[in-house]
C-alpha positions in Angstrom: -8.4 4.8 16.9 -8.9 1.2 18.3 -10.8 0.0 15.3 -7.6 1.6 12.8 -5.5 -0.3 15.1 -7.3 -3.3 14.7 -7.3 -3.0 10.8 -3.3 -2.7 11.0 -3.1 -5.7 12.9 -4.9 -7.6 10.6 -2.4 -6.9 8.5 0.5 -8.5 10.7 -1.2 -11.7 11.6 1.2 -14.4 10.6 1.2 -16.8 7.9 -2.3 -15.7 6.4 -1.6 -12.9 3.5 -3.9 -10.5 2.4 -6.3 -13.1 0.9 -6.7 -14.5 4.2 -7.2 -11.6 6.1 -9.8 -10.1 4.4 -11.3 -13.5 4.4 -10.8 -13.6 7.7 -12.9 -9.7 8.1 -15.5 -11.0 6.3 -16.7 -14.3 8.3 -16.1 -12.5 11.7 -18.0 -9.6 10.5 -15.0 -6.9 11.0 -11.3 -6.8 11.9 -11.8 -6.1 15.2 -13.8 -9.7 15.7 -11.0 -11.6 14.5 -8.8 -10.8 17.6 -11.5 -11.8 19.8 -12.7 -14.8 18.1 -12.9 -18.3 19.5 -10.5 -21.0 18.6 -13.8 -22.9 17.6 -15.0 -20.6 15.4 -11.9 -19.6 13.2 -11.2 -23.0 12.4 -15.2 -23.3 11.0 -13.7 -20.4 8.4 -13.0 -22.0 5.0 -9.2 -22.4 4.6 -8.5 -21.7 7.9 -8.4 -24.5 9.5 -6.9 -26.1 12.8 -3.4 -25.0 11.8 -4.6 -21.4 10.2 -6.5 -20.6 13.7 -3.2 -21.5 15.8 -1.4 -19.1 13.6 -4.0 -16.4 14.4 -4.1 -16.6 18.2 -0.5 -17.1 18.5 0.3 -14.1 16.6 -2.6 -11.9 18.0 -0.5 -10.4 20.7 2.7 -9.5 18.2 0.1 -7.9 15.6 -2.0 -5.8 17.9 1.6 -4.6 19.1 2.7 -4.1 15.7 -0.4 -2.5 14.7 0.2 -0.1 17.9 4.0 0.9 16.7 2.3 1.3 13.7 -0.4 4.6 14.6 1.9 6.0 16.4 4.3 6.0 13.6 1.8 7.3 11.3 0.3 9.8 13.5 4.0 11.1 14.3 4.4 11.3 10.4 1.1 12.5 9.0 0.6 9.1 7.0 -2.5 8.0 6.0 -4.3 4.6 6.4 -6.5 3.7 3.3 -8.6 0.5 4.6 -9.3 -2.2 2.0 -13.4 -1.4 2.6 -12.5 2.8 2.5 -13.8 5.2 0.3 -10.4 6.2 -0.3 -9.1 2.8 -1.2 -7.9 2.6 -5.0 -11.0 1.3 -6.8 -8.4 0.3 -9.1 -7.4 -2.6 -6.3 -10.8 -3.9 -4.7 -11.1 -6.1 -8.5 -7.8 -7.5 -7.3 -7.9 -10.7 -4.9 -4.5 -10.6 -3.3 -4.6 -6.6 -3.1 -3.2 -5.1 -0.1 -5.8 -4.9 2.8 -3.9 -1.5 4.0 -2.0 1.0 2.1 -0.7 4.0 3.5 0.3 7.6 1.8 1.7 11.1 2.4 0.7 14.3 1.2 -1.9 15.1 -1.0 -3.1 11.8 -2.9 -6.0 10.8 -4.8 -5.7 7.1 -5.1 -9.0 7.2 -7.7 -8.1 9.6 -10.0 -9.5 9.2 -13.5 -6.3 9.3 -15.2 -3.7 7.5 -14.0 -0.3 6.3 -15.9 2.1 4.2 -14.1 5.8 4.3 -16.1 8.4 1.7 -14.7 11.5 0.5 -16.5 14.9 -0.6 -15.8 17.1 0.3 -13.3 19.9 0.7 -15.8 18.8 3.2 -18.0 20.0 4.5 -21.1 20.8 7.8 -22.0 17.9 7.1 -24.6 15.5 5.4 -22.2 15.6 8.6 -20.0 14.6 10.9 -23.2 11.8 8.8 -24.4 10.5 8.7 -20.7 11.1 12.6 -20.4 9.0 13.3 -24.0 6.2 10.6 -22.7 5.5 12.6 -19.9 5.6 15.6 -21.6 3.3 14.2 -24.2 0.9 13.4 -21.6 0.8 16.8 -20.3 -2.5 17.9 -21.8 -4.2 14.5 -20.5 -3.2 16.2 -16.7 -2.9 12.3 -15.5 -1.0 11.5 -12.1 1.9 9.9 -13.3 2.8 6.7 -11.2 6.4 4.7 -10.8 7.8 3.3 -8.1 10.8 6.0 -7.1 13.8 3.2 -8.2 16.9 4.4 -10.4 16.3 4.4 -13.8 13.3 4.7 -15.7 11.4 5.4 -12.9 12.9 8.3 -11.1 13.1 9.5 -15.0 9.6 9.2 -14.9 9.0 11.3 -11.5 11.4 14.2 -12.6 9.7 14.7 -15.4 6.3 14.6 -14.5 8.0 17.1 -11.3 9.0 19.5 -14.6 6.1 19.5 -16.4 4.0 20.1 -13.1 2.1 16.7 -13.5 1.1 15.1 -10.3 3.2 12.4 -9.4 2.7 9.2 -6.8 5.5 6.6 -6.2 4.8 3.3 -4.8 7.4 2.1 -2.6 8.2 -1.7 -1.6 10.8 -0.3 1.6 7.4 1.8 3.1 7.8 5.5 4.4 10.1 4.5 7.0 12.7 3.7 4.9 12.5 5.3 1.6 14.7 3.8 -0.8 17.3 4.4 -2.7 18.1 7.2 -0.5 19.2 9.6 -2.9 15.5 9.8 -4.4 14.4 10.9 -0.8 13.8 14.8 -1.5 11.3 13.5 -4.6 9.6 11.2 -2.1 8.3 14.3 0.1 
């Protein structure tokens, strides 16, 4: 569990992004290694730096914390973690530089399958919007792709309700996280 905790935490260290972090993983051979790393050595790391290395050791304490909150929030909620360097990460993602170091899901989700269509739109739909979205998902049913949005009003939760009706798998990416699904009122498609 320490080593999950350490990957969260890497996660929360201030000031360094995603980039940065996995940068970070790599020259001190694992996430674990960053938190005990010398001063010395993290600013030898390319782009780190004198400044870079403050920001890591002053925000160590805060991101193991963080990281800590974190499990237990996930274990409480039977989340899972999908590491950067996992199996289960979306292949889809590792091509991506600046792609999340840690994502997290619920239920039953399979981040690699072959056939994947992500539908987003406005928020302000049209009556006409909704339709098309309603007959593109039903036009995809024979394809059996996991049908991907990101659970806001409009086009999107158009998209989940349909793929919901025409018993297509269906995965939402949320900017709020699973501690605050947002909007509310798209909550009981969310779980």
């Amino acid at each position: 569990m320490k080593d999950l905790q350490y990957k969260i935490a890497a996660s929360f260290i201030k000031g360094i992004g995603d980039i940065g972090a996995k940068k970070l993983i790599a020259y001190c051979d694992g996430a674990g290694a960053i938190f005990s790393e010398k001063k010395s050595n993290l600013i030898k790391i390319p782009g780190v730096g004198e400044i870079g290395a403050k920001k890591i050791l002053d925000s160590k304490s805060e991101a193991l914390t963080c990281a800590e909150e974190e499990l237990e929030f996930i274990n409480k909620n039977d989340i899972t973690a999908h590491y950067f360097l996992d199996e289960s990460y979306p292949r889809r993602l590792t091509h991506c530089e600046d792609g999340p170091i840690i994502l997290y899901t619920k239920g039953k989700v399979d981040l690699n399958a072959n056939r994947m269509v992500s539908i987003v739109g406005t928020r302000k739909a049209t009556v006409k919007g909704k339709e098309f979205t309603e007959k593109l998902v039903e036009e995809l049913k024979p394809f059996n792709p996991v049908i991907l949005s990101g659970l806001a009003y409009g086009i999107d939760i158009a998209a989940h309700k349909a793929a919901i009706k025409h018993n297509l798998k269906t995965m939402a990416v949320l900017a709020s996280g699973l501690d605050n699904i947002y909007p509310k009122t798209h909550h009981k498609y969310a779980l």
